[in-house]
C-alpha positions in Angstrom: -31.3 11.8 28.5 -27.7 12.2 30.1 -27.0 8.1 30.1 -28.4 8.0 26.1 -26.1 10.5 25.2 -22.9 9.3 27.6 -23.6 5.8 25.7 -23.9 8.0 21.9 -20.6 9.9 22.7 -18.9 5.6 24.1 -20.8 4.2 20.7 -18.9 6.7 18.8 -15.4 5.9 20.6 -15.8 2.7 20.4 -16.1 2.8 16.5 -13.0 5.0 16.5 -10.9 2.2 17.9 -12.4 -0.1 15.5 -11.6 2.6 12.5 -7.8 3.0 13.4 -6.9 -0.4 15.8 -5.4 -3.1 13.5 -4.6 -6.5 14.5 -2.1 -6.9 17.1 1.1 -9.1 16.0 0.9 -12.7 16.1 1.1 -14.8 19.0 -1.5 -12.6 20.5 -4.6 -14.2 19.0 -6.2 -15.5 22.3 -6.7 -11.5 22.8 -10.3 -9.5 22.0 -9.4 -7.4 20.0 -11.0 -4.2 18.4 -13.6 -5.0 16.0 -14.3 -8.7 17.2 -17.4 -10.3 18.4 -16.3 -10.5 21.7 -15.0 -6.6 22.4 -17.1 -4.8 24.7 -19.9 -3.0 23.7 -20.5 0.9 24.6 -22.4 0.5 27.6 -19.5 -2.0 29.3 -17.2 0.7 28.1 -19.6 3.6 30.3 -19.6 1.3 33.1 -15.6 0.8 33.3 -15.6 4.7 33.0 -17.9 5.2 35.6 -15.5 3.2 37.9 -12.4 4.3 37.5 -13.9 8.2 37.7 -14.1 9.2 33.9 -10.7 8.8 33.0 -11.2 6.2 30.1 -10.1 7.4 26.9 -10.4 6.6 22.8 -7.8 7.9 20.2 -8.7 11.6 19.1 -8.6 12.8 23.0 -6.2 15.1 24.5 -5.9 12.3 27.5 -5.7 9.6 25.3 -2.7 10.7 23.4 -1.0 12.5 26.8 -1.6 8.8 27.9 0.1 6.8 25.0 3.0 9.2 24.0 6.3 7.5 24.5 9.6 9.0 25.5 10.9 7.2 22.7 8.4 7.8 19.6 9.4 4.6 17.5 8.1 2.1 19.9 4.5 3.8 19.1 4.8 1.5 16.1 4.9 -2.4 16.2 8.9 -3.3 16.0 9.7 0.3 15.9 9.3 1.0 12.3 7.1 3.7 11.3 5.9 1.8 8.2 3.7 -0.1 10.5 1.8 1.9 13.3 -0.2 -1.1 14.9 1.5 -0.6 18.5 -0.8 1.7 20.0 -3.4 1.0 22.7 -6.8 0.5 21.9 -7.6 2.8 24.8 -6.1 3.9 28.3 -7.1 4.5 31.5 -5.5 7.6 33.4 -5.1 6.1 37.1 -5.1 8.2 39.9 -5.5 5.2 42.6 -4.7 1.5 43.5 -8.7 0.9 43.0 -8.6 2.4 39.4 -5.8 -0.1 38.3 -7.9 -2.5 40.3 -11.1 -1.9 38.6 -9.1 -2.0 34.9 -7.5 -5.2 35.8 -10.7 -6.7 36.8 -12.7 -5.6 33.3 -10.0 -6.5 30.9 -9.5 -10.0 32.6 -13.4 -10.7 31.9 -13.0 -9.7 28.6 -9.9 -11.3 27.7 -8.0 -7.8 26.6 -4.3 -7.6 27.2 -2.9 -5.0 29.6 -0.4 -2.3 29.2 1.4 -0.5 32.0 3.1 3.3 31.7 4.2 5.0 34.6 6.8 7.2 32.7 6.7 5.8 29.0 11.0 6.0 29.7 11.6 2.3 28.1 14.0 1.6 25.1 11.7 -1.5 23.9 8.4 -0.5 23.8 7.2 -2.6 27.2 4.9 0.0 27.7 2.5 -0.1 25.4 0.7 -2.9 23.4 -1.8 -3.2 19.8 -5.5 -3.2 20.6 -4.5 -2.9 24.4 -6.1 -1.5 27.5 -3.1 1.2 28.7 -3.1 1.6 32.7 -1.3 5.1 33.0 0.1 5.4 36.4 2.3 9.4 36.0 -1.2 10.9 37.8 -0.3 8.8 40.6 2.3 11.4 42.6 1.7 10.8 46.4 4.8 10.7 48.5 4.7 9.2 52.1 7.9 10.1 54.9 9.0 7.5 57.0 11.5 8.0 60.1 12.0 4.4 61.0 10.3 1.7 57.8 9.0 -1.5 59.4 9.0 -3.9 56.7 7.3 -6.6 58.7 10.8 -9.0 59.5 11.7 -7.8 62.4 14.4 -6.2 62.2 14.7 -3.9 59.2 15.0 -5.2 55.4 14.6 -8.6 55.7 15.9 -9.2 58.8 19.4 -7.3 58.1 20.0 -6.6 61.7 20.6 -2.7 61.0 17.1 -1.8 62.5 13.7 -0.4 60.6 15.8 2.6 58.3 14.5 6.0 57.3 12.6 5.2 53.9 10.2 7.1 51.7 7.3 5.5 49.9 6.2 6.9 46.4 3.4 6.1 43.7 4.2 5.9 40.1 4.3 9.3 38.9 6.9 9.6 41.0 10.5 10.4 38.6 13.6 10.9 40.1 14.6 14.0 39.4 11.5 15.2 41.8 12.6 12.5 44.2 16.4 13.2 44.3 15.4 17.3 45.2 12.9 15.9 48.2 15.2 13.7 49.9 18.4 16.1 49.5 16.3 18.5 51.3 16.1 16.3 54.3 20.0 15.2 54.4 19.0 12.0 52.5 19.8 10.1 49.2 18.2 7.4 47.3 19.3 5.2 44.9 18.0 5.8 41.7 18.0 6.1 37.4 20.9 8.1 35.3 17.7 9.8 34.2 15.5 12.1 36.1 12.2 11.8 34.0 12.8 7.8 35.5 10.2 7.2 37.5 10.6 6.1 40.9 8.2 3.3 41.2 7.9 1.2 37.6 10.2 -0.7 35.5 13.4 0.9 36.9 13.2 -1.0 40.2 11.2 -3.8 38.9 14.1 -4.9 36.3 17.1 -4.2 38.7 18.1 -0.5 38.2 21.5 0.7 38.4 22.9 3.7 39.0 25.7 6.0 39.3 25.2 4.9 42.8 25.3 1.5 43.2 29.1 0.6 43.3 28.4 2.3 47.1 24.5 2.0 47.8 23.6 -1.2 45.5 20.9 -1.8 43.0 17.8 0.0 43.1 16.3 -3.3 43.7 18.2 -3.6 46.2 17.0 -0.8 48.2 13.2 -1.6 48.1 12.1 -2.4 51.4 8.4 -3.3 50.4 5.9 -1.9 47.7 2.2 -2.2 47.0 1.3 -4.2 43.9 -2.2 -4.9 42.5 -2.2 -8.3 40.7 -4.3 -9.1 37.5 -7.1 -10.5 39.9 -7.1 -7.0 41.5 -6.1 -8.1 44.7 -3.9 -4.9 45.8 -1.1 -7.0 47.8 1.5 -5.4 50.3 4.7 -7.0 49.1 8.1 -7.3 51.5 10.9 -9.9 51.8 8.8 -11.6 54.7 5.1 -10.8 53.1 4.7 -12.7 50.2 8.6 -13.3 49.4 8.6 -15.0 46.6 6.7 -12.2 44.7 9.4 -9.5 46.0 12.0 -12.0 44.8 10.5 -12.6 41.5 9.3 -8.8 40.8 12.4 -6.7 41.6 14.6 -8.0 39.0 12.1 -9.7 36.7 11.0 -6.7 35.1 7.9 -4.3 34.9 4.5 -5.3 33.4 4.9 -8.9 34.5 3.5 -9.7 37.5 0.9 -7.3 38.4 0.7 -3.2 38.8 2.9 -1.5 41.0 1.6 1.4 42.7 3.8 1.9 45.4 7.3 1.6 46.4 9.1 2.3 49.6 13.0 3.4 48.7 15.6 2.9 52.0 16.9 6.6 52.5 20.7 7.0 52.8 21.9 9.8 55.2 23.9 12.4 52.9 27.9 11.6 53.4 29.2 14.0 55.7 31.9 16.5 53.8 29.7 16.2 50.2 31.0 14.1 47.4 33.7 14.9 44.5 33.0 14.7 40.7 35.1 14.5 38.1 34.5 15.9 34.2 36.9 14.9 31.8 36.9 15.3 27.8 39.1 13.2 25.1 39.2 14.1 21.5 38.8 11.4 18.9 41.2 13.0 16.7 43.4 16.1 16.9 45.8 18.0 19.4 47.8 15.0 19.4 45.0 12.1 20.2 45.5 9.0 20.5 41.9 7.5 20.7 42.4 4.1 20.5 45.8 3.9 23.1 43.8 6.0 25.7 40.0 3.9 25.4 42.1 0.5 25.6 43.9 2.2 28.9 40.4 3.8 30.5 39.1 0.0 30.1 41.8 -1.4 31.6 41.7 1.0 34.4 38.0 0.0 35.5 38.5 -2.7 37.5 41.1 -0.9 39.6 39.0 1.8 40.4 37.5 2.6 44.0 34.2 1.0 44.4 33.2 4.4 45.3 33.7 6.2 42.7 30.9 5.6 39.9 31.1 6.8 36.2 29.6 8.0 32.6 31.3 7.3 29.1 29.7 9.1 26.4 30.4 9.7 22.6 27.5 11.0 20.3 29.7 11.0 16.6 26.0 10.3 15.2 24.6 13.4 16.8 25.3 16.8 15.4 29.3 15.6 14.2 31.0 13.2 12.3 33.0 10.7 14.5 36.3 12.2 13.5 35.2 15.1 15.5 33.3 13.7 18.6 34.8 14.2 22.0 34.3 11.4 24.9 32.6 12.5 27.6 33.7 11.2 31.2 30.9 12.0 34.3 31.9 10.9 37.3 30.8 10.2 41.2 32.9 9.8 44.2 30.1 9.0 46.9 33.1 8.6 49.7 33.1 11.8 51.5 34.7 14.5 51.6 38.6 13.5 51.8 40.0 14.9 48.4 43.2 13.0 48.7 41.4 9.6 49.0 38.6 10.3 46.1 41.7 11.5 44.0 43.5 8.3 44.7 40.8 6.1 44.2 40.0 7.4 41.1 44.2 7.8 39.7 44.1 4.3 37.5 41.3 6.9 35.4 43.2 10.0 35.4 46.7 7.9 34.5 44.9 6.9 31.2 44.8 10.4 30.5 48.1 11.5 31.5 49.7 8.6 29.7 47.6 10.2 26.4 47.6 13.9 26.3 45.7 15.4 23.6 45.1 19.2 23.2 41.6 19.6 23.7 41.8 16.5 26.8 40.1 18.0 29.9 40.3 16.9 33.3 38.5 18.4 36.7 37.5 16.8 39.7 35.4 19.3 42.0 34.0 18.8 45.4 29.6 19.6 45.8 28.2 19.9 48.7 25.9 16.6 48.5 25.0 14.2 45.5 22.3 15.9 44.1 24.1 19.9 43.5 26.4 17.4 41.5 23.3 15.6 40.0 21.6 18.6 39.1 23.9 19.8 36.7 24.4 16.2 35.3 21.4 16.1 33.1 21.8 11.7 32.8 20.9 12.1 28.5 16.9 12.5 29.2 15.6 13.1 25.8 11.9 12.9 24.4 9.9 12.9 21.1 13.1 10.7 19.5 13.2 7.8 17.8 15.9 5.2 19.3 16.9 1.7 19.4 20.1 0.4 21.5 22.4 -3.1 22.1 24.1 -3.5 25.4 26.0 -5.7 27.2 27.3 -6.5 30.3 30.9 -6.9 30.8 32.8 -8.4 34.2 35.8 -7.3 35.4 37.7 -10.9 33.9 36.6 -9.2 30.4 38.3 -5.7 31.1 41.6 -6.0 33.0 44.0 -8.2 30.6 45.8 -6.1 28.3 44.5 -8.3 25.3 40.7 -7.7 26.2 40.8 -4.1 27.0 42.1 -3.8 23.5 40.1 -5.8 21.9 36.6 -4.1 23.5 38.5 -0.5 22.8 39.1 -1.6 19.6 35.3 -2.6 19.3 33.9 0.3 20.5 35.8 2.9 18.6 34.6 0.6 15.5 31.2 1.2 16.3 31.9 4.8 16.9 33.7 5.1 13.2 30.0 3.5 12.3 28.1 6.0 13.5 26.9 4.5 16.8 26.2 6.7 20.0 28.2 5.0 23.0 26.5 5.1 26.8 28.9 3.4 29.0 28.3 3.1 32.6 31.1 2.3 35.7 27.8 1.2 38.0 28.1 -2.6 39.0 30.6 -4.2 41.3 31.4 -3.1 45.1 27.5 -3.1 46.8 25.9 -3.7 43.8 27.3 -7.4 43.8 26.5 -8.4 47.0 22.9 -6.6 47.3 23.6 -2.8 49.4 22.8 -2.1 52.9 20.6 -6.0 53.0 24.0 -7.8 51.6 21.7 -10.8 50.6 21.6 -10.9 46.9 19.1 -14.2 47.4 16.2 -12.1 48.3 16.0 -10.6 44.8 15.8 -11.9 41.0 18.6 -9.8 39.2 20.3 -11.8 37.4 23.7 -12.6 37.7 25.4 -11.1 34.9 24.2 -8.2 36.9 25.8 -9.1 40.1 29.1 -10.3 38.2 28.9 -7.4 35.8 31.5 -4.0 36.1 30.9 -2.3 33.0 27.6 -1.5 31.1 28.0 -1.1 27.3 25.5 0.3 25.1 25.4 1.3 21.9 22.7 3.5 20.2 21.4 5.3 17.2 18.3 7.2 16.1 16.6 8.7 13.1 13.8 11.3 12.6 10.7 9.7 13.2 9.0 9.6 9.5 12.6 9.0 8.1 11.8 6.2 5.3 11.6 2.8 6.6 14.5 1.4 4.7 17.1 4.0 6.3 15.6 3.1 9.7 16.1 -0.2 9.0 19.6 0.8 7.9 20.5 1.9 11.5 18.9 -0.9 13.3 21.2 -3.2 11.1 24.3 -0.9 11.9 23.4 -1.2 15.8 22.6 -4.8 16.1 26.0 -5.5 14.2 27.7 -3.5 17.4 25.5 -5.5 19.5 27.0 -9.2 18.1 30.2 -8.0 18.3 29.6 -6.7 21.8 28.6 -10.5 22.6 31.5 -11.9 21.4 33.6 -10.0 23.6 31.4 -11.1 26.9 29.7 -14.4 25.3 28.7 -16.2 29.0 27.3 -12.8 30.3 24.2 -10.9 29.1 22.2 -7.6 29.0 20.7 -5.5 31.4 16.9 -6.4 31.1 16.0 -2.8 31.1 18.3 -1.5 28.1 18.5 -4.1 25.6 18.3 -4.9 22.0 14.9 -5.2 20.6 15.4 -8.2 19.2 18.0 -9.7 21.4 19.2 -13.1 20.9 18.5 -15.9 23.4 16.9 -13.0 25.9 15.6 -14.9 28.8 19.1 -16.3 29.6 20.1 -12.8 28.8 18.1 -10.8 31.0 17.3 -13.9 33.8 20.2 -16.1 33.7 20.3 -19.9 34.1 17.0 -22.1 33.2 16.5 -23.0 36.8 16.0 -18.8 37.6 13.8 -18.7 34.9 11.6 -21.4 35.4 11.3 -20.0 39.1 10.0 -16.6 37.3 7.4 -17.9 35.3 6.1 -20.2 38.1 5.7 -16.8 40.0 4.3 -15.5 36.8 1.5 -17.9 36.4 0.8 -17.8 39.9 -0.1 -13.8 39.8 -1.6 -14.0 36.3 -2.7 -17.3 35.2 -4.2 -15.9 32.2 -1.5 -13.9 30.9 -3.3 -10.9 31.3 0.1 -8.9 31.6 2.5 -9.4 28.5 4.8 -7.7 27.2 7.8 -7.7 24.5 10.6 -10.3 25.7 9.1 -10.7 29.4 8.5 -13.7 31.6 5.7 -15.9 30.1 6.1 -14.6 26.8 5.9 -16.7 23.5 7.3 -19.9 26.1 7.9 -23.0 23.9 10.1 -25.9 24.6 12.4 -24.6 21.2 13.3 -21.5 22.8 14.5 -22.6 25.7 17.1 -24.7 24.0 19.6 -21.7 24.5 19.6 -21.9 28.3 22.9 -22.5 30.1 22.7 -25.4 32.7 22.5 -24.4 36.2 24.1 -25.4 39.2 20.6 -26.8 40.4 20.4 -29.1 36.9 24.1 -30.5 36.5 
């Protein structure tokens, strides 16, 4: 009597993802979807439950939606218009172990339903969820494992650096950083990690590169995984490492999240806390007023990056489309100094910065620099822009220190970016590449990775942003999609051989694989790996590798070294 009515109460799911699951967008039509002969029936659907300990759920569940809420509420619609909600799962399964991915991957590869993967739901494109998919929710995955000395298997720490198995901590998932930052500051530690603390620790932030206030001193987050656990769409559960199975570490950290299989692990290299604390700095310029000069101090700041000290990291902000009109928005300047605690030498790494401000006064300019006792009291009271329940969509670009120094270019991208501000556009620019991040942190091997390039080469991350309420009439949200992507081509102009970071990007970026990957040769390395992993392309997701491939598209690619 129990099974007939668990099987009633799956019958009656079921139909509920056939009522409100539509068709998922084209180019997906070797899926089962909802509805179609081949979706499972109720009693396949009790069985998966069974296995992965009752956590299956349908629409109209409190798990269900907890599961598929995004941090950003547009991308639960297909192309982020809420004229067209068809980008929802068909249902989700709330992991709490590497065997419940496991036992997911393993029922939606025999009936040919395409995966989704969320660990925090903290992506600007949508990657995390998928029409008519099966959503693998990771955030109930939280385990954190201590390790005084890692051994990564190569004999000799990190990929046989030479520096000796380091103090590391593995985490699962559900893991964000903001817990993770807390934990290892307790124990005289730091980790490299997301602007962000709802980031999670083990997901797409690693897996597409990550960069951080942190990385002009520490490198990439990529760069500081020293192994991670990932369960491939066979569900095999693999232990990954620079010297076990290498070209799967290679192609995962830097070639994005919900490619190549499910990671439920990752083990971060711990940094011992600098001795003496660090310095920040908090600075304010007015767009207008008290005597502002805008546009002569942003075309000095630019200029000014390149001769900053690598260990000084930074934040740019201006929000004229949040709560004022541009006239009256103020930049806001966050910045690091991860070199200790010698004042004199953090202020005089950081004086190319500070002249851009004396050279401009304005009335209501601010500037403070102010020693903390270790990066995370000055993290803690940095809150890195998390926001939820918002609708957003971004452009970035990546922009080497060639396109920031001559007087000619810093004007020119000041003159951009104040442009876009005028517009309406939210500005998140980031001092977090160069120093370590270009030669790969504590492993200095960039090889044993796949970020791309335009990474490594990159100094300056620009992105551009806007939102709208969530129900807002299509036309006005396509309105400031338009508005941002015109930023975005003018933002390309500017840096027209470099690209965009693979993790904040436009939607519909132009020519993304050389974007995000680099040359052809990188790329058609990445997809080999892909295929390799997931020959059936169980794991897609919007702009990743193996995704729409046809010979036409990859027309765009550079040449690369290995082909000329």
């Amino acid at each position: 009597m129990l099974l007939f009515g668990f099987l009633f109460v799956w019958s009656w799911l079921v139909a509920v993802v056939e009522c409100v699951t539509t068709q998922a967008s084209a180019g997906a039509g070797s899926w089962c979807l909802p509805g179609e002969p081949c979706w499972p029936d109720a009693g396949s659907w009790a069985a998966l439950n069974a296995s992965v300990g009752g956590t299956l759920s349908a629409p109209g569940s409190a798990a269900y939606a907890n599961a598929s809420a995004m941090e950003y509420v547009n991308w639960q619609f297909e192309d982020g218009h809420a004229a067209s909600p068809l980008a929802l799962p068909a249902l989700a399964v709330t992991a709490r172990s590497a065997a419940d991915v496991a036992a997911a991957l393993r029922f939606a590869a025999a009936a040919r339903i395409r995966v989704a993967v969320k660990s925090t739901g903290h992506t600007y494109t949508g990657r995390s969820t998928a029409a008519g998919s099966l959503l693998l929710y990771l955030h109930a995955m939280r385990a954190i494992e201590w390790h005084a000395a890692f051994d990564d298997g190569c004999g000799g720490g990190s990929g046989g650096s030479g520096q000796g198995n380091p103090p590391a901590v593995s985490v699962a998932p559900g893991v964000n950083f903001g817990a993770l930052y807390e934990a290892v500051d307790s124990r005289g530690f730091v980790v490299v990690g997301g602007g962000g603390s709802t980031v999670g620790a083990a997901g797409g932030y690693v897996l597409g590169g990550g960069h951080s206030v942190l990385s002009r001193s520490l490198g990439l987050g990529a760069d500081n995984v020293l192994g991670f656990e990932l369960v491939v769409p066979n569900g095999t559960t693999l232990a990954v490492s620079p010297c076990a199975a290498p070209e799967l570490f290679w192609a995962a950290l830097g070639g994005g999240g919900g490619t190549f299989g499910v990671m439920t692990r990752a083990t971060h290299r711990l940094h011992p806390a600098p001795a003496g604390g660090v310095f920040g700095v908090k600075a304010k310029y007015p767009m207008s007023g008290g005597g502002a000069n805008a546009s002569g101090w942003l075309a000095a700041v630019v200029a000014a990056q390149p001769a900053l000290a690598t260990q000084w990291g930074c934040y740019f902000e201006c929000l004229p489309a949040i709560g004022a009109i541009s006239a009256l928005a103020t930049w806001d300047v966050s910045c690091l100094h991860y070199g200790g605690g010698d004042a004199d030498a953090a202020a005089a790494g950081i004086a190319p910065l500070k002249a851009a401000f004396d050279a401009h006064p304005a009335r209501k300019a601010k500037w403070a620099m102010t020693p903390f006792p270790s990066f995370w009291a000055w993290k803690r009271g940095d809150s890195g822009g998390d926001t939820s329940g918002v609708a957003s969509a971004l452009t970035s670009r990546l922009f080497p220190p060639s396109a920031l120094a001559a007087p000619a270019s810093a004007s020119a991208l000041a003159a951009t970016i104040l442009d876009g501000v005028a517009k309406g556009v939210n500005m998140q620019i980031a001092l977090v590449l160069g120093g370590a991040a270009a030669t790969g942190g504590a492993r200095n091997d960039t090889s044993t990775t796949s970020v791309s390039g335009h990474m490594r080469d990159g100094l300056w991350h620009v992105v551009g942003a806007t939102g709208w309420i969530p129900l807002e009439p299509d036309a006005l949200q396509r309105a400031a999609l338009r508005k941002v992507r015109a930023f975005g081509d003018a933002l390309r102009e500017l840096a027209p051989d470099s690209g965009a970071y693979l993790n904040e990007n436009d939607w519909l970026e132009p020519g993304w694989r050389s974007s995000f990957f680099g040359d052809s040769y990188a790329y058609a390395r990445l997809l080999e790996a892909k295929r390799s992993v997931d020959p059936l392309g169980l794991l897609e997701c919007h702009n990743c590798v193996g995704s729409n491939d046809t010979a036409a598209e990859w027309d765009s690619f550079p040449m690369s070294a290995n082909e000329q």
